[in-house]
N, C-alpha and C positions, 0 to 999 in steps of 0.2 A: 560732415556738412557738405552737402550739394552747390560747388561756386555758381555754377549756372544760375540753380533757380535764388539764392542769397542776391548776386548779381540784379537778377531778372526781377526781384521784389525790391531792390534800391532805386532801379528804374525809373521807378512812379516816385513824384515831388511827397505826397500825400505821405509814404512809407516814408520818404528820408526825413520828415517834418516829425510825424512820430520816433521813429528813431533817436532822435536829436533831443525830442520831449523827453523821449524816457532816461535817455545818457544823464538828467538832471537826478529824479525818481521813479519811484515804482508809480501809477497811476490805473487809475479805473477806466475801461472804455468811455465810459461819462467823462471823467476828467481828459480823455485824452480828445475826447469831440467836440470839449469846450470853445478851441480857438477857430473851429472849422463852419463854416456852412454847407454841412455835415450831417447825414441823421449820425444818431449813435449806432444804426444797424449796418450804414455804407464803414464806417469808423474798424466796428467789428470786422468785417472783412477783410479791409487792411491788417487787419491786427492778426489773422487767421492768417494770411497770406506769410505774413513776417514768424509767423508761429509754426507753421509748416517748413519753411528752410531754417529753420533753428534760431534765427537770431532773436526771439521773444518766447517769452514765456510766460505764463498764467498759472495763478495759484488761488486757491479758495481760502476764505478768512473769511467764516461762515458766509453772511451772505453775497458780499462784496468779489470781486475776481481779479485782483490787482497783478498789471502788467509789468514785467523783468526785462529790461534789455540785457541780453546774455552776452557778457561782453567778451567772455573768451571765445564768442562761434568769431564777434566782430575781429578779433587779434588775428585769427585766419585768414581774414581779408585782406587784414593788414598788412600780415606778412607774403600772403601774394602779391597784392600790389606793391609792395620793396623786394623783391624777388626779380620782381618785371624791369621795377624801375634800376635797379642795379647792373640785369643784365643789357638794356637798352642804354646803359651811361655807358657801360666799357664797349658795345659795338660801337655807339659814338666816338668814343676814345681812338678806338683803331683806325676807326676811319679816317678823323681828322690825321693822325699820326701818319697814313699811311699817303695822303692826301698831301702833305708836307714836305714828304720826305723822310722823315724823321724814323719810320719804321722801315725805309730800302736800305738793301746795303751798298755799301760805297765801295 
């Protein structure tokens, strides 16, 4: 998975609204363009968007093309963003420490 463009599709309100839809179920671009004023074809694009960096996916069930939020590309994110956030607690850590005193030697 590409964090960039994953990142770069979370971006837009419209992708994080679907996202959110489908962490519920699977859904059709019709169902997912229900709550939007919205065509179903701008909808599809997001959904295209979200499908090209990995984190949806589409399956045929004959006619219908129902939408997968892939939730292991999302755990990726995840664990980046607690990667970040871990390494930015301990630089905070030292700093205040060192800020104090607490990390000079005496």
């Amino acid at each position: 998975m590409d964090l960039d463009s994953a990142f770069a599709a979370l971006g837009d309100p419209v992708r994080r609204a679907l996202v959110t839809r489908l962490a519920r179920s699977d859904a059709t671009v019709g169902e997912l363009a229900a709550p939007f004023d919205l065509t179903s074809q701008a909808i599809s694009h997001h959904v295209g968007v979200l499908r090209r960096c990995g984190l949806v996916e589409q399956r045929r069930e004959g006619t219908r093309r129902p939408c997968r939020l892939r939730t292991d590309q999302l755990a990726l994110l995840s664990t980046w963003i607690d990667d970040q956030r871990r390494t930015w607690a301990d630089r905070l850590d030292a700093l205040e420490q060192h800020l104090t005193g607490e990390g000079a030697d005496r």
